[in-house]
N, C-alpha and C positions, 0 to 999 in steps of 0.2 A: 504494500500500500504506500502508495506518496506522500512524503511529509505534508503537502499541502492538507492533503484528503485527512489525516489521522489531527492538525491542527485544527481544521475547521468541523471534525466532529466533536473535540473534546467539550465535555460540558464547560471547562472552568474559562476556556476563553470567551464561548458564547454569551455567558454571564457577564464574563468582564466587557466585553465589547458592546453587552447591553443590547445584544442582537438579534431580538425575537424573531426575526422574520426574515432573515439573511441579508437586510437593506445594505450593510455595509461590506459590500461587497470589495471595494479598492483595498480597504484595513484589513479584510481577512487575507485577500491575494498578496497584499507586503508584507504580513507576517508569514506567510507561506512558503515564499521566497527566499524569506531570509530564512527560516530552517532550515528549506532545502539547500541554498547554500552551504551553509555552514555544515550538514547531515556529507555533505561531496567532500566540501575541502576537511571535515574530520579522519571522514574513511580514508582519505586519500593518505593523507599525511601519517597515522596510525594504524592502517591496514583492518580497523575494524568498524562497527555500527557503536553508536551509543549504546550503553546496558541500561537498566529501566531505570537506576538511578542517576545517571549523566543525562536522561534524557527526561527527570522532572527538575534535575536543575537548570538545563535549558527553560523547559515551562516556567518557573520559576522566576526564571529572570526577564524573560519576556512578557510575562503576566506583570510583572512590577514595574514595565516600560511602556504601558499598551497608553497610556495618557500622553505619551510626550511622542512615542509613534504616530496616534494618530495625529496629534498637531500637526507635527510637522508632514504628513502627508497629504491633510488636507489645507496646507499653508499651500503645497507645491499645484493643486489644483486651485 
């Protein structure tokens, strides 16, 4: 499954992002991105996948950043 796909089903961003109805669509596809980014140049650089705990403190830090992501992404629109 795609890091976008496995972001945009988790409950705690939905909540965070306050996204009943999937309107914020641009804010789910940048954070998306950048997991998957980061999911490539991880693997790449250390030959493995996140384990479930590297990959709720990704959530973690991304869920603690979702206010200033969005700004600045709806600043660029």
């Amino acid at each position: 499954m795609s890091p976008m796909i496995v972001v945009a089903r988790d409950e705690k961003f939905r909540s965070g992002l306050n996204d009943k109805n999937g309107d914020d669509l641009a804010l789910g596809l940048a954070i998306g991105n950048i997991h998957t980014v980061f999911f490539i140049g991880f693997r790449q650089r250390n030959g493995r996948i996140l384990n479930s705990q590297e990959m709720d403190e990704l959530f973690r830090i991304t869920f603690n950043k979702i206010p200033q992501l969005k700004e600045a992404i709806f600043q660029c629109g």
